[in-house]
N, C-alpha and C positions, 0 to 999 in steps of 0.2 A: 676206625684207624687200626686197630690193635688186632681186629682180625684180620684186614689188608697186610700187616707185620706176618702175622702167625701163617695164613695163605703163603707168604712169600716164602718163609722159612722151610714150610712144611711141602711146599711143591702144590696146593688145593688151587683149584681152576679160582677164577675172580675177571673181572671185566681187565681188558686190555688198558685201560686207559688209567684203572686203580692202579692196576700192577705197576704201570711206569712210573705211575706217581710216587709210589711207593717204595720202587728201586731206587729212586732220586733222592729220597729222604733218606734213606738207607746209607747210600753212597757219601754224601754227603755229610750225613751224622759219623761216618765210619772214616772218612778226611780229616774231621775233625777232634773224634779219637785219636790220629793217629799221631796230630798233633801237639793234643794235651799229653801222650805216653813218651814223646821223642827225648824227651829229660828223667824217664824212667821212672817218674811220680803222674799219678793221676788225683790231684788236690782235690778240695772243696770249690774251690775259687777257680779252675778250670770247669770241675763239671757243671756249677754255677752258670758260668761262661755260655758253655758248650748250648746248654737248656734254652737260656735268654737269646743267642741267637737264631738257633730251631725254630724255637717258638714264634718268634720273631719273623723270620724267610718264609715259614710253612702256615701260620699261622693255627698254630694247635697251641690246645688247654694242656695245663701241666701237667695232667696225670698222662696224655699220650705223649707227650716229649720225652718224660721218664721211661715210657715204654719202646717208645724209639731208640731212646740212646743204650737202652741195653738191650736193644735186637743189632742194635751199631755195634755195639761193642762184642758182641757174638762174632756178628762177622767178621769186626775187624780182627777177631783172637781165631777164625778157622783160615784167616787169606793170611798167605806172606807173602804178599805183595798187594802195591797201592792202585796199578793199572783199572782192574777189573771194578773199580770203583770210578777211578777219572774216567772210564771211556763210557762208563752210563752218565757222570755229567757233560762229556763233551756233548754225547748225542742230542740230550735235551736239552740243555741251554745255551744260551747267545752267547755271544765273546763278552758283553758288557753284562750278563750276569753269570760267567767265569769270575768276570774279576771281583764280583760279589761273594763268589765261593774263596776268592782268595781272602779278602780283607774278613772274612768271618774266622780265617784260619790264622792270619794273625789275632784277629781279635782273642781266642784262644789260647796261643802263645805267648799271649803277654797277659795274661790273667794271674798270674802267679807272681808279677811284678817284674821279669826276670828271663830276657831273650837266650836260652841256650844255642849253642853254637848247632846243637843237632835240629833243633828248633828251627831253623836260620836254612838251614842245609836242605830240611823236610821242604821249606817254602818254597826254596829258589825251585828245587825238585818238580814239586805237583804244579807250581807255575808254567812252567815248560811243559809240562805234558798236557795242560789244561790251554795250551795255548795263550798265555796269556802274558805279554811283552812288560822285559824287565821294567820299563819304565813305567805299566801300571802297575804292578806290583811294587813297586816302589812307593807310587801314591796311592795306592790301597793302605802301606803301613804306615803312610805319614797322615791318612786320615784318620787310622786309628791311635796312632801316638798323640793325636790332636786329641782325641776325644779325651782319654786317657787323662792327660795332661791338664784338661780343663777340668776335669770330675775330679783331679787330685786338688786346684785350686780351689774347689766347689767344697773340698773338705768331704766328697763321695768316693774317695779313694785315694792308688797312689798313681806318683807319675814315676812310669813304668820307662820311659826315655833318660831320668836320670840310675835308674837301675839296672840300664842293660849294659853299663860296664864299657860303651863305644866309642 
């Protein structure tokens, strides 16, 4: 994986079919920076987040998720802008695992306990460009306020629904 990363960054030939896969994880790790930085803190408990869902989606060991999210976060520190990311996930995934990239980017956003308004703004944003209609986006984050919500009950965290101040 982490040469797949390094190939990408550095321009080195690699099979067509790593490379995409590779730009996907990229992309998507790099959404998800963009989301934990939109409050202008990049916490514990975001990059935490960030990892467990990676990990999770792609199914990689921790030490290439760490390696991931900071060839992510390269990218997302050389792009100013978030396009050149949504349009490598439009191309490879379905609408209904768009809205998996959504609800991963709430999940993210609400990692800090604490919906900021830029927060809010970034989602409605990459939703719409990711094609993905307000009203699953809507139940992307009432699936994850659920989760949330129940892991605070669980005494495995907090609930981020009475912290977002709405």
């Amino acid at each position: 994986m982490f040469n797949h990363i390094r190939a990408l960054l550095t321009g080195e030939s690699q099979p067509a079919s790593a490379k995409e896969s590779t730009r996907l994880q990229i992309a998507v790790a790099a959404l998800l920076v963009q989301a934990a930085t939109m409050d202008d803190t990049f916490d514990a408990a975001e990059r935490a987040s960030i990892e467990r869902v990676l990990a999770a989606r792609f199914s990689l060991d921790g030490d290439t998720v760490r390696r991931l999210l900071a060839a992510a976060e390269d990218a997302a520190e050389r792009s100013n802008q978030l396009y050149s990311f949504v349009r490598v996930v439009v191309e490879q995934l379905t609408p209904q695992d768009r809205v998996g990239i959504v609800e991963m980017m709430w999940e993210v956003a609400y990692a800090d306990g604490v919906l900021d308004p830029d927060e809010d703004a970034l989602l409605r944003r990459v939703a719409g460009l990711l094609y993905v209609s307000d009203y699953d986006r809507g139940a992307a984050r009432k699936r994850v306020l659920q989760r949330i919500s129940v892991a605070g009950r669980n005494g495995a965290g907090q609930d981020a629904k009475a912290k977002e101040g709405r």
